[in-house]
Biopython code that builds the backbone (N, CA, C, O; Angstrom):
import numpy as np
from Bio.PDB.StructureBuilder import StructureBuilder

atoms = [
    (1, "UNK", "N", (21.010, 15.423, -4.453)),
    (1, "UNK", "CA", (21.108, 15.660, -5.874)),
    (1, "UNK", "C", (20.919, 17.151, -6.132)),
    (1, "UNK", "O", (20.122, 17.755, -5.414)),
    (2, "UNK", "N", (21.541, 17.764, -7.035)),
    (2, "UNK", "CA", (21.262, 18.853, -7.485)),
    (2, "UNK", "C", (20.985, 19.593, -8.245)),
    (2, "UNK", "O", (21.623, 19.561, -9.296)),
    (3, "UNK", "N", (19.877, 20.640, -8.078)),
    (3, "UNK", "CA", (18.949, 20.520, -9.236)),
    (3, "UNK", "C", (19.674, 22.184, -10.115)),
    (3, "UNK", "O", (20.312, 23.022, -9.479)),
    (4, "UNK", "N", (19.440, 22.274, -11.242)),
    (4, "UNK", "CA", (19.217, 23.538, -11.897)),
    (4, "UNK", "C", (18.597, 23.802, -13.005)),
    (4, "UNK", "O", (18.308, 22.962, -13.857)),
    (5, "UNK", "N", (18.296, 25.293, -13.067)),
    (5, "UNK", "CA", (17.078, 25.618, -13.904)),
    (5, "UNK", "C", (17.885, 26.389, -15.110)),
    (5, "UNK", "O", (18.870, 27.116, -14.981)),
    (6, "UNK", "N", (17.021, 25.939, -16.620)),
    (6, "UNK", "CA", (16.889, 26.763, -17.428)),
    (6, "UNK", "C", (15.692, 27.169, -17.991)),
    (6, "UNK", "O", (14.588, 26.715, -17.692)),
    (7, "UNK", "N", (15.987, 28.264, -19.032)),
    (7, "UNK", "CA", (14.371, 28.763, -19.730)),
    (7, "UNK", "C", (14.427, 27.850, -20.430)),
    (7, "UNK", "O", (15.407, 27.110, -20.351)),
    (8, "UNK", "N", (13.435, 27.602, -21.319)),
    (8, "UNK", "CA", (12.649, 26.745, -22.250)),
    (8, "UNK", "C", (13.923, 26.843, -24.012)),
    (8, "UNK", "O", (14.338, 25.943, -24.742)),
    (9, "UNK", "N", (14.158, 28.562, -24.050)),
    (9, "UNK", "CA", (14.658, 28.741, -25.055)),
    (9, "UNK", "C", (16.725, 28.579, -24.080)),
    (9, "UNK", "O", (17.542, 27.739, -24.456)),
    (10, "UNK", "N", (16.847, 29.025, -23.576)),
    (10, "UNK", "CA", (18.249, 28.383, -23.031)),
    (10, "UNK", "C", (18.558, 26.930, -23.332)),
    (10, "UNK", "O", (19.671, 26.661, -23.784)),
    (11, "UNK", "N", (17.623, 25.922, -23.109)),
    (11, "UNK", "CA", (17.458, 24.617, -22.886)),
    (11, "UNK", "C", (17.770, 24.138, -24.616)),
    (11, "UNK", "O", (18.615, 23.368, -25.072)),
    (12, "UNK", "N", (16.651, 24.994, -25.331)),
    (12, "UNK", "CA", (16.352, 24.548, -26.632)),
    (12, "UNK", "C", (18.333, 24.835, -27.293)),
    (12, "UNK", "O", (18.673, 24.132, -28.246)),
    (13, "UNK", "N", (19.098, 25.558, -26.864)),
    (13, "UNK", "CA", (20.209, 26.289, -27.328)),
    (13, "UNK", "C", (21.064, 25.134, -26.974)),
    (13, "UNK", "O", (21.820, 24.755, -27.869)),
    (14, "UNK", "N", (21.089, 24.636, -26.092)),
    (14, "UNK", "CA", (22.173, 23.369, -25.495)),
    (14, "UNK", "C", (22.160, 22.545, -24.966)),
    (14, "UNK", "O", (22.858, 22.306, -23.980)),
    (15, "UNK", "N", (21.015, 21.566, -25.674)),
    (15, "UNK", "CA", (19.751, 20.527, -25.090)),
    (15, "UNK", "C", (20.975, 19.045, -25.188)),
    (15, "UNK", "O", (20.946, 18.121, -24.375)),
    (16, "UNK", "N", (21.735, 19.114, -26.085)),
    (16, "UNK", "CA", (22.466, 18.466, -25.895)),
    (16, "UNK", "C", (23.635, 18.291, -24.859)),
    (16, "UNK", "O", (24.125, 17.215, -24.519)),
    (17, "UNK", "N", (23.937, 19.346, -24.489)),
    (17, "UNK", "CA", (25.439, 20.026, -23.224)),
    (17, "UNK", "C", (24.457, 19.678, -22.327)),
    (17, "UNK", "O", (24.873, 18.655, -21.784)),
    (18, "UNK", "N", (23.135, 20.033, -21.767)),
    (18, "UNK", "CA", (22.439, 19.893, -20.907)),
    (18, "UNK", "C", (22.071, 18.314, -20.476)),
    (18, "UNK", "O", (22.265, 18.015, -19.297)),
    (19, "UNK", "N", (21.639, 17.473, -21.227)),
    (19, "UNK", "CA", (21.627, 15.833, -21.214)),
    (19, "UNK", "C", (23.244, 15.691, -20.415)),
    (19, "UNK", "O", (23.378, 15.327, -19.246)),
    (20, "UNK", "N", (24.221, 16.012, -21.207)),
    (20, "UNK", "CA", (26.204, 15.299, -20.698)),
    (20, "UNK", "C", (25.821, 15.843, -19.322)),
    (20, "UNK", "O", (26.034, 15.082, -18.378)),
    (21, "UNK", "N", (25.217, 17.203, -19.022)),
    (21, "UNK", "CA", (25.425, 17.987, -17.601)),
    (21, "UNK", "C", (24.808, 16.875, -16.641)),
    (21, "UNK", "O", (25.459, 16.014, -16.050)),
    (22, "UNK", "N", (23.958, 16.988, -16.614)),
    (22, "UNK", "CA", (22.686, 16.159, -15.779)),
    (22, "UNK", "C", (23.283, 14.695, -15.790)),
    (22, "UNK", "O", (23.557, 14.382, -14.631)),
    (23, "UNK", "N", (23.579, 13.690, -16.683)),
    (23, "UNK", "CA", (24.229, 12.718, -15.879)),
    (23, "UNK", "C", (25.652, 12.663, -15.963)),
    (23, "UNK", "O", (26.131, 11.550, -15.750)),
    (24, "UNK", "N", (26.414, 13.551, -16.209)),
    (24, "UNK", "CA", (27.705, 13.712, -15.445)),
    (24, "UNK", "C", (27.689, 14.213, -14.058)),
    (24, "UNK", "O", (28.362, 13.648, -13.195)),
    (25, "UNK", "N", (26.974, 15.218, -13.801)),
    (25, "UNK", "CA", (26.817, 15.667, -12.520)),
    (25, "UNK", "C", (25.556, 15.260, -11.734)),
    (25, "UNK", "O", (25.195, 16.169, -10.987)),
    (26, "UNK", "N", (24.798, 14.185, -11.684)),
    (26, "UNK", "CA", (23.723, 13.790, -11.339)),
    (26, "UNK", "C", (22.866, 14.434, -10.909)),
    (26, "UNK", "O", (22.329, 14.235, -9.819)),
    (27, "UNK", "N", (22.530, 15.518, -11.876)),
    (27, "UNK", "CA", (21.684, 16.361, -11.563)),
    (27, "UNK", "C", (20.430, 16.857, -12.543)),
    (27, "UNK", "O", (20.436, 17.039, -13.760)),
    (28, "UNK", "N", (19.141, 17.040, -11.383)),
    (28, "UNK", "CA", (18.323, 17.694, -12.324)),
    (28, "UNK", "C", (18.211, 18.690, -12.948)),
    (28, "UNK", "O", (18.807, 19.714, -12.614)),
    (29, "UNK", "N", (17.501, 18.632, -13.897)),
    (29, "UNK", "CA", (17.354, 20.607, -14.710)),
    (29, "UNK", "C", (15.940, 20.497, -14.554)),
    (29, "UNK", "O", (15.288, 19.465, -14.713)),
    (30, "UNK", "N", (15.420, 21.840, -14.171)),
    (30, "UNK", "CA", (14.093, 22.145, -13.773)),
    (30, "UNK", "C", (14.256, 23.066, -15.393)),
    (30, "UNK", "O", (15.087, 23.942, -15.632)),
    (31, "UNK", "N", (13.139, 22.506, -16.374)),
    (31, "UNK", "CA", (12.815, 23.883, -17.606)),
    (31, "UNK", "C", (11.910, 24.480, -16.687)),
    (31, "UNK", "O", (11.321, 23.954, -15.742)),
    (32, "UNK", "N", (11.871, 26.061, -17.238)),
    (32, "UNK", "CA", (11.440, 27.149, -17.064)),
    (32, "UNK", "C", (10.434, 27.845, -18.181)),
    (32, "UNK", "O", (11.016, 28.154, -19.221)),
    (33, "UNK", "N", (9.344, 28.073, -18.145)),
    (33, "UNK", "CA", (8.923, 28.947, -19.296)),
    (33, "UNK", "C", (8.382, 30.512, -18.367)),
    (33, "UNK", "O", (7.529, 30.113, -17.574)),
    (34, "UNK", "N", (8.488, 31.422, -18.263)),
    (34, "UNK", "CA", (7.569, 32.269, -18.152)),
    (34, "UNK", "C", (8.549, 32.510, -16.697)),
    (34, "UNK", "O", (8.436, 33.511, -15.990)),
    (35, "UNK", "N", (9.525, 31.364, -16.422)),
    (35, "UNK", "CA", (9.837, 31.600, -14.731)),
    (35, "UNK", "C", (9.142, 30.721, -13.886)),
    (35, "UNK", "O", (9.202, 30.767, -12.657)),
    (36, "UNK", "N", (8.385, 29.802, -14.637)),
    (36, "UNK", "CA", (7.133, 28.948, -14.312)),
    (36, "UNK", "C", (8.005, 27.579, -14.496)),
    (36, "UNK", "O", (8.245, 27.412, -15.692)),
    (37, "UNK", "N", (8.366, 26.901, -13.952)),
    (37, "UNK", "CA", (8.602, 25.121, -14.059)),
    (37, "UNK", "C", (7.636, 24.485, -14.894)),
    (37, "UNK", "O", (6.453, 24.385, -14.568)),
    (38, "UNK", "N", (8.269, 23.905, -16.322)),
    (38, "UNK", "CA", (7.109, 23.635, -16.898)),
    (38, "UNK", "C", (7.536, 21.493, -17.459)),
    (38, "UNK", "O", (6.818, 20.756, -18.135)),
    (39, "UNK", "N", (8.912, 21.171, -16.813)),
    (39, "UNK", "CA", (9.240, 20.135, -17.071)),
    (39, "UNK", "C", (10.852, 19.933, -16.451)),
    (39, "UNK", "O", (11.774, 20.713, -16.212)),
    (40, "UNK", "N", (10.691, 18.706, -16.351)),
    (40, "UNK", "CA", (12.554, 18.560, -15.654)),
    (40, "UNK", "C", (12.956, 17.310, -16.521)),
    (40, "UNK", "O", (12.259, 16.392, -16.952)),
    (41, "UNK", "N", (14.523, 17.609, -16.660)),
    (41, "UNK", "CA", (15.600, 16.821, -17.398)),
    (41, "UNK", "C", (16.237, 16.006, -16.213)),
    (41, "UNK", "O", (16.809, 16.542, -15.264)),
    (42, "UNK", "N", (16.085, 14.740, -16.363)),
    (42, "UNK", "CA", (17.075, 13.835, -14.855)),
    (42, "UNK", "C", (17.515, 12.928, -15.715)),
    (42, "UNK", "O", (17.216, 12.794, -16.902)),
    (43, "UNK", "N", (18.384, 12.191, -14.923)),
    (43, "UNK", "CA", (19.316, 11.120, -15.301)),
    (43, "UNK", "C", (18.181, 9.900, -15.399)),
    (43, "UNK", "O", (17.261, 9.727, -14.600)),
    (44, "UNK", "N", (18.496, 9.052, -16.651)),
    (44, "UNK", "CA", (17.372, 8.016, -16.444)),
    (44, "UNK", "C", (17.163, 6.888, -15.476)),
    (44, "UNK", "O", (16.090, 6.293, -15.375)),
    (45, "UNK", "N", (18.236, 6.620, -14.767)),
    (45, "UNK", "CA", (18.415, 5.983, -13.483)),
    (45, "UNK", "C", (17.516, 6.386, -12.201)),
    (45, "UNK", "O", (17.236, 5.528, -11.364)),
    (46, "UNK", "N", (17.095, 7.663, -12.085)),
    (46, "UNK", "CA", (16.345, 8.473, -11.620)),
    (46, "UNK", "C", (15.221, 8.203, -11.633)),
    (46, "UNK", "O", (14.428, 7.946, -10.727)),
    (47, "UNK", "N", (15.098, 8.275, -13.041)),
    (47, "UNK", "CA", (13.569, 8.477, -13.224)),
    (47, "UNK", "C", (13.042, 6.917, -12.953)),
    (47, "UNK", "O", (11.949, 6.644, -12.458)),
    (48, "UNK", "N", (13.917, 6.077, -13.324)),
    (48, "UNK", "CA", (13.804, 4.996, -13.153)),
    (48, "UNK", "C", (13.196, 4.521, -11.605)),
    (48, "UNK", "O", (12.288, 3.766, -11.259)),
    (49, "UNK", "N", (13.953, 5.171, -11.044)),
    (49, "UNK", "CA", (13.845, 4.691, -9.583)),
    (49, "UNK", "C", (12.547, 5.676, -9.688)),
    (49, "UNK", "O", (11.565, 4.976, -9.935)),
    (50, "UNK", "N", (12.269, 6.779, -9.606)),
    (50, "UNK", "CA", (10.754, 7.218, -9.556)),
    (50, "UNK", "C", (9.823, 6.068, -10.396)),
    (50, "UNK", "O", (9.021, 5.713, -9.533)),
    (51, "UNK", "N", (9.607, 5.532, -11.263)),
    (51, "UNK", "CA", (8.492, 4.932, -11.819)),
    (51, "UNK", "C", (8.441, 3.632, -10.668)),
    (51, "UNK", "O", (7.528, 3.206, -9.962)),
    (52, "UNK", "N", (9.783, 3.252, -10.830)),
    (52, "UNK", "CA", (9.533, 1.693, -9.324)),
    (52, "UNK", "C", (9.154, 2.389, -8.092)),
    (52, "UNK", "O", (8.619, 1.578, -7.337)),
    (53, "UNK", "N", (9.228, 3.805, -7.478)),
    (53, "UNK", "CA", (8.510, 4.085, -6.182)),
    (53, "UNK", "C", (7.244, 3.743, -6.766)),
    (53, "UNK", "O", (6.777, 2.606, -6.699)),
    (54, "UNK", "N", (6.570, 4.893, -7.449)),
    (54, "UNK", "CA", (5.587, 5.079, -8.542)),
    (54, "UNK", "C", (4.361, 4.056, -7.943)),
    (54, "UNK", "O", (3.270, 4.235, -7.402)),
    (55, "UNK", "N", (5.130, 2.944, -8.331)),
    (55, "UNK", "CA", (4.473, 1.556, -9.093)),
    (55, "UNK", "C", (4.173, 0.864, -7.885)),
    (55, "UNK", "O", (3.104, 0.277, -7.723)),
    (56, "UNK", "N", (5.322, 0.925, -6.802)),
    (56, "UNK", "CA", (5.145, 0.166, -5.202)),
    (56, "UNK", "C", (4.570, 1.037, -4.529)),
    (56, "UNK", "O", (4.292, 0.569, -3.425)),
    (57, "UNK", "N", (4.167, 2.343, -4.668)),
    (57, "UNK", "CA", (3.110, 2.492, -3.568)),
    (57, "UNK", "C", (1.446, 2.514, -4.465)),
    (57, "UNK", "O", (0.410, 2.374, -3.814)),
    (58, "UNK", "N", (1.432, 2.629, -5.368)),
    (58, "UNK", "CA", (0.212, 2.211, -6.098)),
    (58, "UNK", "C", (-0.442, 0.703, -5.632)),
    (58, "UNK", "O", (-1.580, 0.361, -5.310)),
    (59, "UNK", "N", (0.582, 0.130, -5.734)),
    (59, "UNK", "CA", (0.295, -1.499, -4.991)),
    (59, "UNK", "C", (0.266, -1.495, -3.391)),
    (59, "UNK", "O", (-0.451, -2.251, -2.735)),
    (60, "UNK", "N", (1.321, -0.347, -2.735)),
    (60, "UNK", "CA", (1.019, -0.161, -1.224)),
    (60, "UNK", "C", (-0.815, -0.278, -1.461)),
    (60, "UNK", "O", (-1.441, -1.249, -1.036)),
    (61, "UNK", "N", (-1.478, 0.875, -2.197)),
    (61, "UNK", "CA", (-2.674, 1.421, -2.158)),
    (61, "UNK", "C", (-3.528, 0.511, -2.094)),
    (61, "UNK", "O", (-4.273, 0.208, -1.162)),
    (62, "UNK", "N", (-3.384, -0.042, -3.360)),
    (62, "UNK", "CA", (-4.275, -1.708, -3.532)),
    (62, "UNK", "C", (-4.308, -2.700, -2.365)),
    (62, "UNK", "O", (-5.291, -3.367, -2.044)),
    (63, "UNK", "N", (-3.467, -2.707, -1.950)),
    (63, "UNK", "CA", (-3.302, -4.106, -0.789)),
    (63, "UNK", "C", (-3.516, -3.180, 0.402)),
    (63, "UNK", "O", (-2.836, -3.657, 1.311)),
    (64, "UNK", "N", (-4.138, -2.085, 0.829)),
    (64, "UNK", "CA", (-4.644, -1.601, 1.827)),
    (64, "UNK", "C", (-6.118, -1.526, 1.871)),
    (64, "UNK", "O", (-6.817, -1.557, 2.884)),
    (65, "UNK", "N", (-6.641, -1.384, 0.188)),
    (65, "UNK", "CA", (-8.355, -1.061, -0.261)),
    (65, "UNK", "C", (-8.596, -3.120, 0.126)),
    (65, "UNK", "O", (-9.339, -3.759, 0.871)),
    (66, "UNK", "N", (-7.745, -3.401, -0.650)),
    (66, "UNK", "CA", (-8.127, -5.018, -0.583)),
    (66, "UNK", "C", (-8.137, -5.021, 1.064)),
    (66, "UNK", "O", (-9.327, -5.135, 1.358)),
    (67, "UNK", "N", (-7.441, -4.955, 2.145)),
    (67, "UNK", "CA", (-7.642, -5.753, 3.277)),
    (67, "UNK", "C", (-8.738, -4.595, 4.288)),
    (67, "UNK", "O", (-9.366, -5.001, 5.266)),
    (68, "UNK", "N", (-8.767, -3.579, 3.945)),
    (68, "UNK", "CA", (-10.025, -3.216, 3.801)),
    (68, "UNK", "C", (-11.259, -3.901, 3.722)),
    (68, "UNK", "O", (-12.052, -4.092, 4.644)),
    (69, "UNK", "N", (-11.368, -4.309, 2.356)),
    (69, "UNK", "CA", (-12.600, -5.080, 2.006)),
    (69, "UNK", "C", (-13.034, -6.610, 2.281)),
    (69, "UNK", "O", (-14.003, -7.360, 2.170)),
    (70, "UNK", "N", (-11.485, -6.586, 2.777)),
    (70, "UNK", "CA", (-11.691, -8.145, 2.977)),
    (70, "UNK", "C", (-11.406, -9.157, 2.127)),
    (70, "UNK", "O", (-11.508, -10.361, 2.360)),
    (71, "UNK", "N", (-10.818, -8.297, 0.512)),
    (71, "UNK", "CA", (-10.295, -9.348, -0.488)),
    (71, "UNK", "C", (-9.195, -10.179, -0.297)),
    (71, "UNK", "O", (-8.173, -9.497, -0.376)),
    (72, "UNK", "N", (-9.042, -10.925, -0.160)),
    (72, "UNK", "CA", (-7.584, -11.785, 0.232)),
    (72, "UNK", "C", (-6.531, -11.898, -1.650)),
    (72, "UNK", "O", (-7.034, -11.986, -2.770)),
    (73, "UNK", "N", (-5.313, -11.854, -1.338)),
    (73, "UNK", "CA", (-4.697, -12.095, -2.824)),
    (73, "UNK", "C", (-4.654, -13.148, -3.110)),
    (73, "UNK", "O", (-4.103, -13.309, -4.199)),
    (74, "UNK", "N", (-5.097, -14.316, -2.487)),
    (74, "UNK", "CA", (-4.956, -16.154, -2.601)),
    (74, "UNK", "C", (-6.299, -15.759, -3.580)),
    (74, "UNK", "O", (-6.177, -16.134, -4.746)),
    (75, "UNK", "N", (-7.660, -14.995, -3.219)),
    (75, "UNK", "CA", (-8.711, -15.141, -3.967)),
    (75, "UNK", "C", (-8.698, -14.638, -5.153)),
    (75, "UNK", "O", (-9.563, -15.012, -5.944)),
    (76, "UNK", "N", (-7.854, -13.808, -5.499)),
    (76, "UNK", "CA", (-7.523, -12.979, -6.496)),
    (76, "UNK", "C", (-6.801, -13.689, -7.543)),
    (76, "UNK", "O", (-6.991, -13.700, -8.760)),
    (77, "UNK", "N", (-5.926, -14.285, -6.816)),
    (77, "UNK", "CA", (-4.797, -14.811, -8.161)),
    (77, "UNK", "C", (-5.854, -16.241, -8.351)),
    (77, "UNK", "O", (-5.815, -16.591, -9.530)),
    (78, "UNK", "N", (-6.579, -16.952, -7.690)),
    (78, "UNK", "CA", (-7.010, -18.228, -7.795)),
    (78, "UNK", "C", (-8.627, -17.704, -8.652)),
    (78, "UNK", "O", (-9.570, -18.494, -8.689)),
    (79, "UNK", "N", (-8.695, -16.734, -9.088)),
    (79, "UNK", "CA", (-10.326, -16.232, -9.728)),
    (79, "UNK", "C", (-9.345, -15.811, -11.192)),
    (79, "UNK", "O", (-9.999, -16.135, -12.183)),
    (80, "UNK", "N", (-7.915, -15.159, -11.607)),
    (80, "UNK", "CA", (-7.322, -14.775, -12.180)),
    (80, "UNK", "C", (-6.833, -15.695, -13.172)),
    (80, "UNK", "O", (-6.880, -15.486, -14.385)),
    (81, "UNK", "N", (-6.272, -16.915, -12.510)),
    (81, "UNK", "CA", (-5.868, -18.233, -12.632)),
    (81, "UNK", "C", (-6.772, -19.017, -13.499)),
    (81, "UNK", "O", (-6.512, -19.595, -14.554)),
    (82, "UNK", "N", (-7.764, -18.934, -12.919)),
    (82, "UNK", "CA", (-8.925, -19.948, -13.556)),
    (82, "UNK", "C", (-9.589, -19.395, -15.183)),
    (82, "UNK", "O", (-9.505, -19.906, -16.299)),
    (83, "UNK", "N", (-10.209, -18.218, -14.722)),
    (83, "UNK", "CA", (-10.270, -17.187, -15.888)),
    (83, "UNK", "C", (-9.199, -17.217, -17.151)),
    (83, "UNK", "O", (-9.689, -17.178, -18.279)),
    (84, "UNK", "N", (-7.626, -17.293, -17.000)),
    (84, "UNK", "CA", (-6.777, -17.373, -17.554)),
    (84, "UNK", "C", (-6.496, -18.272, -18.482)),
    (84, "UNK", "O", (-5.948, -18.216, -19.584)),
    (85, "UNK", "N", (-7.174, -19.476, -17.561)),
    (85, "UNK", "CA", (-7.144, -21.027, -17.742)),
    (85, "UNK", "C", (-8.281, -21.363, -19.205)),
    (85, "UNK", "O", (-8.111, -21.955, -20.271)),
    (86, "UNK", "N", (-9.610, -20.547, -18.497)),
    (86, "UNK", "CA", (-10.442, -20.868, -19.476)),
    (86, "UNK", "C", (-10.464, -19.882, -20.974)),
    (86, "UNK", "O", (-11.336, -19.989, -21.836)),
    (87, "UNK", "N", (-9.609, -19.185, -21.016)),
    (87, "UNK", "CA", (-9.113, -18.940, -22.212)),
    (87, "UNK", "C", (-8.257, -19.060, -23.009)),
    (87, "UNK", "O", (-7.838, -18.378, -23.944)),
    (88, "UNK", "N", (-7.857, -20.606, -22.286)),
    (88, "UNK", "CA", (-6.554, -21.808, -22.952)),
    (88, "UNK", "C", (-5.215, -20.422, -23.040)),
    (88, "UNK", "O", (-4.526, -20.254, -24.047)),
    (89, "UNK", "N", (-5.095, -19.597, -21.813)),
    (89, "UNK", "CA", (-3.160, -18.802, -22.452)),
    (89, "UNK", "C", (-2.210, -19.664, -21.291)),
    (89, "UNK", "O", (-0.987, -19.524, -21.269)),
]
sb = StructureBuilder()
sb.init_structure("model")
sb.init_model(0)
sb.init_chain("A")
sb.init_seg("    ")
for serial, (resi, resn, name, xyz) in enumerate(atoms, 1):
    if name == "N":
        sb.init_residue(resn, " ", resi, " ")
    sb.init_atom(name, np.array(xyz, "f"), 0.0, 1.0, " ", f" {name:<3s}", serial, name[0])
structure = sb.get_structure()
């Protein structure tokens, strides 16, 4: 994918041309303030797929602390379950 940069005030000038750019050409825009990266413009398909990495290694994390500790997920969903239960949802 390929990325390119504008300033903050470039961006602000053709924020719209810049959105058609980025997913016509599947590419990121790195904003710039100062010369400093201060935010990026991507295609939402993208970002998309970043929040589902995101989200599956957060759960990688969890299910490594759990077998770690020795929590099993049968005990989890069956303590979750019950709890659930006794608040009639």
């Amino acid at each position: 994918m390929a990325t390119k940069e504008v300033t903050i005030t470039d961006g602000k000038k053709g924020f719209t041309g810049l959105i058609k750019e980025s997913v016509a050409n599947n590419e990121d825009i790195v904003i710039t303030k100062r010369g400093r990266p201060v935010a990026v413009l991507l295609p939402y398909k993208e970002y998309a797929d970043l929040r589902k990495l995101r989200t599956y290694l957060k759960m990688l994390e969890i299910s490594t602390e759990m077998n770690k500790t020795g929590i099993k997920a049968k005990n989890v969903y069956a303590a979750s379950k019950k709890e659930l239960e006794g608040r009639g949802l």
